[in-house]
C-alpha positions in Angstrom: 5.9 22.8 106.9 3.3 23.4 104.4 -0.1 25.2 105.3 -2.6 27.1 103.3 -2.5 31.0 103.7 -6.4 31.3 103.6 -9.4 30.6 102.2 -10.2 30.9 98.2 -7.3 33.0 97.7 -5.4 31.5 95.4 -2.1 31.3 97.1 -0.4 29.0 99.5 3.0 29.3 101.5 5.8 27.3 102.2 8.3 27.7 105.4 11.4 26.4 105.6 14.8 27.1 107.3 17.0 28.2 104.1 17.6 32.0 103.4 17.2 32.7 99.4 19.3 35.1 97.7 17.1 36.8 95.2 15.2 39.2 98.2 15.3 42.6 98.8 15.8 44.1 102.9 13.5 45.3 104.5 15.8 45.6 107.1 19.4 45.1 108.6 20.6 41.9 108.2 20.6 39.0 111.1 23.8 40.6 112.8 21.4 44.1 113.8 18.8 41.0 115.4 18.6 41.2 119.0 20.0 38.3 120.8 16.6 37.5 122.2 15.1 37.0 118.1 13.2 34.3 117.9 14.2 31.6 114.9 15.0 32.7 111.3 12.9 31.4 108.8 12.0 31.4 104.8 8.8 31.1 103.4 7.2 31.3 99.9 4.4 32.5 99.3 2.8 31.5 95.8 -0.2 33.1 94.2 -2.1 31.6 91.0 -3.8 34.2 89.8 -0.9 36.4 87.6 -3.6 39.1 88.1 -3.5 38.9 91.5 0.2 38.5 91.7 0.5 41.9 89.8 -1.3 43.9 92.0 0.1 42.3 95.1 3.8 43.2 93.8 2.9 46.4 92.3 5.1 48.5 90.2 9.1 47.5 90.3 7.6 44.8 93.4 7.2 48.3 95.1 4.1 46.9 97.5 6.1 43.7 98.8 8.8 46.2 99.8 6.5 48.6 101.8 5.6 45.4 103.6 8.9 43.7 104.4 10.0 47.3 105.1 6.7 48.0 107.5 7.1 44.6 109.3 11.1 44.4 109.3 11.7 41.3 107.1 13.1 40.6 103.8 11.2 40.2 100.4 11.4 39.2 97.1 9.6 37.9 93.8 10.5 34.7 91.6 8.1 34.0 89.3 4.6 33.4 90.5 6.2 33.2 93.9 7.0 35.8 96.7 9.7 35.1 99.0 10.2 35.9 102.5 12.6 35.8 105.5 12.8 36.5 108.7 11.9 35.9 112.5 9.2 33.5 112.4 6.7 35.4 113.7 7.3 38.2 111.7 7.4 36.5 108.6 3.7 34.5 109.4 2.1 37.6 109.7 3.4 38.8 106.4 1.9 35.5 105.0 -1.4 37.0 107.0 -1.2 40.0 105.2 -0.6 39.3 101.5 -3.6 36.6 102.1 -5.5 38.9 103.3 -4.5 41.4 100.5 -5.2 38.7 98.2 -9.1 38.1 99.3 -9.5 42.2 98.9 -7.9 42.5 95.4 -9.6 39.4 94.0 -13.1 41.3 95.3 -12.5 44.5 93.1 -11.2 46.7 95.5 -7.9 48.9 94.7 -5.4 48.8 97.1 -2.1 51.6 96.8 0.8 51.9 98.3 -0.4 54.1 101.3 -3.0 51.2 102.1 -0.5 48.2 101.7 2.1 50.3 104.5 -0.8 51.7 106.9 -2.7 48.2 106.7 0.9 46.2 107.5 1.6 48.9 110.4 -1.9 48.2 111.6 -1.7 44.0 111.7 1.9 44.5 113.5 0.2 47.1 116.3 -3.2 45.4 116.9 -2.4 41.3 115.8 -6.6 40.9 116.0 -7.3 43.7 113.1 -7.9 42.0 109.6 -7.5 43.9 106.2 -11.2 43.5 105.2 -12.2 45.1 108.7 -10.1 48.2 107.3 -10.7 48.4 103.9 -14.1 47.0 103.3 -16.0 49.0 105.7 -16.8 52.2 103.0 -18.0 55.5 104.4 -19.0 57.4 101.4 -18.1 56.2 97.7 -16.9 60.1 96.0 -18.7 61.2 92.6 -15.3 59.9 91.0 -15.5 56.5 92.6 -13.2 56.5 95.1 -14.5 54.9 98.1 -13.3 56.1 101.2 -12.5 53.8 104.2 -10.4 53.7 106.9 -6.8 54.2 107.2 -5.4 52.5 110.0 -6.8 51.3 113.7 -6.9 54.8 115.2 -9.5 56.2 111.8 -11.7 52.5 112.2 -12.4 53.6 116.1 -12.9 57.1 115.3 -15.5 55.9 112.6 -17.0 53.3 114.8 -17.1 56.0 117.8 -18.9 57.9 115.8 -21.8 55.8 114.8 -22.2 54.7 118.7 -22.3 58.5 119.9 -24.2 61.3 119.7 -20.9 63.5 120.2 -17.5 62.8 119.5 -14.3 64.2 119.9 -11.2 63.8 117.5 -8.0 65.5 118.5 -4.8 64.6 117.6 -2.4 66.3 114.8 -2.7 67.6 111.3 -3.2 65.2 108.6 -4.7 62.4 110.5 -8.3 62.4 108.8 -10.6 63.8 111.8 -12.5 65.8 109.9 -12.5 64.7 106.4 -14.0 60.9 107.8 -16.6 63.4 110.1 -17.4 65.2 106.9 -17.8 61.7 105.1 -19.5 60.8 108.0 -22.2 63.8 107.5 -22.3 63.7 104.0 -23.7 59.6 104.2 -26.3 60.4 106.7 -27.6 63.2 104.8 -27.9 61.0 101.5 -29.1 58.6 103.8 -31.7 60.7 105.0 -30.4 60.0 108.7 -30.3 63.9 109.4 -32.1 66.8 107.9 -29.2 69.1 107.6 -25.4 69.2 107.7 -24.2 72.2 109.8 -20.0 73.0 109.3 -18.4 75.5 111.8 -14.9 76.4 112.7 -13.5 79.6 114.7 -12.7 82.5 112.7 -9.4 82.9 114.3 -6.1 81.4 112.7 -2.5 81.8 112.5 -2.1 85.0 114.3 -4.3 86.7 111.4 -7.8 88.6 112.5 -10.8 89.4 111.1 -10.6 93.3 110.5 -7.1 92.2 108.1 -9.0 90.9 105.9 -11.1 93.0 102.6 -14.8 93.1 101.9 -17.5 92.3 104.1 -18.3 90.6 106.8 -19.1 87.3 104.5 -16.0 88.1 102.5 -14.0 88.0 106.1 -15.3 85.1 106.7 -15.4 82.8 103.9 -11.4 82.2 104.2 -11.5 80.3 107.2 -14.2 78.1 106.2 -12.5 77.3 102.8 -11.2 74.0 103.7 -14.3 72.7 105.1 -15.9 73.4 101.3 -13.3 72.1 100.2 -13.8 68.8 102.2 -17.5 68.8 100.8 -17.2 69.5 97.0 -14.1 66.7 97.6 -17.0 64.3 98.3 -20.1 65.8 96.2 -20.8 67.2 93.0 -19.8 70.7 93.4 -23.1 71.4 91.5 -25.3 69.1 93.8 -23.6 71.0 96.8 -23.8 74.5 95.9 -27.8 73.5 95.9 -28.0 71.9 98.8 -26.2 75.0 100.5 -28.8 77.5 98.6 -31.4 75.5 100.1 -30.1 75.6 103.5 -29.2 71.8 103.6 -25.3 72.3 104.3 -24.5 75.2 106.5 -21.5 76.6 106.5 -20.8 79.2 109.2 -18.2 80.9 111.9 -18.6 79.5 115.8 -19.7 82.6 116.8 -23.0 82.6 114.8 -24.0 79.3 116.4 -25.2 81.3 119.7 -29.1 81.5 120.6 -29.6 78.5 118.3 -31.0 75.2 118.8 -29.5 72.2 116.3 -32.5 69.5 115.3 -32.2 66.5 113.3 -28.5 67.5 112.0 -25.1 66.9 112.1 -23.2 69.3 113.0 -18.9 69.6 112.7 -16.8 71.8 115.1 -13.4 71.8 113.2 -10.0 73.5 114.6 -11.6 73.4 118.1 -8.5 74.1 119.7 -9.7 77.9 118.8 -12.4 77.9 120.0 -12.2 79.5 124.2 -13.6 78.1 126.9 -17.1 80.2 126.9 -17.5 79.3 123.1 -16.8 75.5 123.2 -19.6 75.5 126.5 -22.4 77.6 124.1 -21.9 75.1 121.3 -21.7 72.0 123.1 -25.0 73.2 124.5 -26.5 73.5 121.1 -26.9 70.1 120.8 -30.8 69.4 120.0 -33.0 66.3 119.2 -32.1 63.5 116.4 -28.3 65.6 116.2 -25.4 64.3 116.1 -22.0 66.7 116.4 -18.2 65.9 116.5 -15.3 68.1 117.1 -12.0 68.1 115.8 -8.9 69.8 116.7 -5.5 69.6 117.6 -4.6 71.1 121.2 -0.5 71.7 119.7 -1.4 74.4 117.5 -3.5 76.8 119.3 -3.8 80.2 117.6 -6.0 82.1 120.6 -4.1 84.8 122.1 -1.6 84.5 124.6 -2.9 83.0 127.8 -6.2 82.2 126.5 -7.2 78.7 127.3 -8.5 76.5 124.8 -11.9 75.4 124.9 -11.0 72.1 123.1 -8.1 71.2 126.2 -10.5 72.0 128.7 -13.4 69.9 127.7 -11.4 66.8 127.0 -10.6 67.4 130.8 -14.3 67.9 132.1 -16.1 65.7 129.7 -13.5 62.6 129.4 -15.8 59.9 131.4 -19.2 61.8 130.6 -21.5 58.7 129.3 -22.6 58.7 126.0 -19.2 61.2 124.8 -16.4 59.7 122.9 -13.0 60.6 122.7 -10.8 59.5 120.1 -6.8 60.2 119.8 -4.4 60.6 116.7 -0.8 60.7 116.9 1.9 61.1 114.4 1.8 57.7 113.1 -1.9 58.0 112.3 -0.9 60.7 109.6 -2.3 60.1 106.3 -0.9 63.0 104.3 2.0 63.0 102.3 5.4 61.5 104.3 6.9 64.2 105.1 4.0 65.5 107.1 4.4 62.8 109.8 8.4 63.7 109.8 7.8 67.1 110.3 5.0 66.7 112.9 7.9 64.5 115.1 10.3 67.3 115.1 8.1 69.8 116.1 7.2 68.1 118.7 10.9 67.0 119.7 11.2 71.2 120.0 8.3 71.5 121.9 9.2 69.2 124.7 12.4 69.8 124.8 10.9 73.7 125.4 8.9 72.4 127.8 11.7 70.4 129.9 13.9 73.5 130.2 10.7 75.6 131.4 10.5 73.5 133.9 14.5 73.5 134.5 14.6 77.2 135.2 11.6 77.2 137.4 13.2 74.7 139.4 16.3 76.9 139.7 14.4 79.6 140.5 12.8 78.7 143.3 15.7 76.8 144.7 17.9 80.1 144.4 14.8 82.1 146.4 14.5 79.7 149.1 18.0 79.9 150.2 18.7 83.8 150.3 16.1 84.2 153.1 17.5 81.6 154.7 21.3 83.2 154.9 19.1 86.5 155.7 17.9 85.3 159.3 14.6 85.4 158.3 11.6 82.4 158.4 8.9 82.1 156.2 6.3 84.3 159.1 8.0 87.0 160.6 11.5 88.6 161.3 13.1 88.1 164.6 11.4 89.1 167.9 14.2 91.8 168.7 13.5 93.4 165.0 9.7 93.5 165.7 10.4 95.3 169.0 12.6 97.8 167.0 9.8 98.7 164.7 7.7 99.2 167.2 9.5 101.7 168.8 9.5 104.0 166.0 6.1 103.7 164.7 4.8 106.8 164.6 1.3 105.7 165.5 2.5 103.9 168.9 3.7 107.7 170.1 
């Protein structure tokens, strides 16, 4: 069966029944297949343009790999050819994909590893998302070039939640994007002349460490914990052009705290590490909000540094303000991590360890009050008052009765 894998691509695929030897796995052979798999199939996929070839394969066919790995099917290169197999649905939506891939490289746009996995995981999870919808929507282009885009489904909502309202909440683990895309976010509608200003602000509390531990003044105290946010910014500006827009008040960098008493116009303001921030604090700067502003807050309610038995601001308000109108909430898990590998491996086993802390919480509660409940019962005694006889005797011998 022969069909064309899209438009002006310069490919087209052929399926057939026959497994080919020259593939690499992506994944266990047929005999791991469930016994409800549908039909095994082949397909070859074959692209004109060497050009386009090359950057589809990548280096040592690394690319074709991360796919057939990503969507569970077996891959290979012969020639101007790549070659697939696997269960037939599985294998027509890696046809989808490298056509799709195809259309973007031929258009200029630089695809790498990371893109070719997260944009293969995000086809499998949501069958309606295209490749263009991901990578062609651009943000901000950096002073080096790079643009920056989307990652996956869960960055192209937070994005698009973003643009439709005026506040927006990202929470979800470390190295998910929430705030770099906000700060992107920002940084276009200042250029863009959208906002006036660009207003940064995080919680000068972290990791245990306090304010008084640290040297110098109280800007020197401060200027730690509002390092990666700079960092963030001269990331996506000349360091040059953003030192002047700070000196003339443009980009504000600041702790929570000093946001008090003030009324934000025509800006767009960032709350990063929320989860920090308590409940009085997160009310004040939710409350800031002014005319023509737009704000967003990020945080991640797993690693809250407040002291113990402090509730976080960021927890509560996802609670209170979940079906406000005009408020969007946005969620990141571990599979939405965009830093390096390891992160995402790391961020499952902590929280393996945290639920299984959680589960044997609620183990010896349970014990607890099933070994309390019992003893008063072999005692004689109800849940009111002791027996009738035992009241009488008290009364006897209450001094105040006498």
């Amino acid at each position: 069966m022969a069909q064309n894998s899209g438009t002006n691509s310069g490919m087209t695929s052929e399926t057939n029944s026959e497994t080919n030897s020259e593939m690499t796995s992506g994944m266990n052979k047929e005999a791991s297949l469930p016994e409800s798999a549908t039909v095994r199939v082949t397909a070859e996929v074959e692209v004109l343009d060497q050009g386009t070839l090359v950057g589809l394969a990548g280096p040592g066919n690394e690319h074709i790999r991360i796919i057939a790995r990503t969507l569970g099917i077996e891959a290979g290169v012969r020639g101007n050819k790549i070659l697939l197999a696997g269960e037939s649905d599985k294998v027509a939506l890696a046809e989808r994909c490298l056509a799709e891939a195809a259309q973007i490289l031929r258009s200029g746009v630089v695809l790498d590893p990371q893109d070719y996995a997260r944009g293969a995981q995000a086809m499998r999870d949501e069958p309606g998302v295209t490749l263009r919808e991901l990578f062609e929507d651009v943000v901000l282009i950096t002073p080096r070039r790079r643009p920056i885009t989307a990652k996956g489904v869960a960055q192209k909502r937070y994005i698009q939640a973003i643009r439709a309202h005026d506040l927006t909440f990202g929470i979800g683990p470390a190295g998910t994007g929430k705030t770099y895309l906000a700060m992107a976010m920002a940084v276009h509608a200042l250029l863009e002349r959208r906002v006036k200003r660009i207003i940064l602000t995080r919680p000068a509390v972290e990791a245990g460490e306090r304010l008084g531990f640290l040297p110098g003044d109280l800007a020197e105290k401060v200027n730690p914990y509002l390092r990666p946010l700079y960092d963030a910014l001269h990331d996506m500006m000349d360091p040059d052009k953003a030192q002047g827009l700070v000196t003339r008040g443009q980009i504000e960098v600041a702790p929570l705290a000093f946001m008090r008493g003030r009324t934000l116009n025509d800006c767009f303001v960032i709350l990063d590490e929320a989860q920090n921030a308590t409940s009085d604090q997160m009310r004040m700067f939710l409350t800031r909000l002014g005319y023509a502003s737009r704000a967003v807050v990020t945080g991640d309610v797993t690693q809250v540094d407040l002291p113990h038995g402090a509730r976080s601001g960021l927890a509560e308000a996802r609670g209170l303000l979940g079906h406000v109108e005009g408020i969007a909430f946005c969620s990141f898990t571990d599979v939405d991590v965009v830093r390096h590998p390891l992160v995402q491996r790391i961020i499952i086993a902590y929280e393996r360890r945290d639920a299984e802390q959680a589960q044997r919480r609620e183990a010896e509660q349970a014990q607890r009050r099933e070994g309390s409940g019992p003893r008063g019962a072999r005692e004689g005694y109800g849940e009111t008052s002791p027996p009738a006889e035992a009241a009488g005797t008290a009364s006897e011998i209450d001094p105040r009765r006498t």
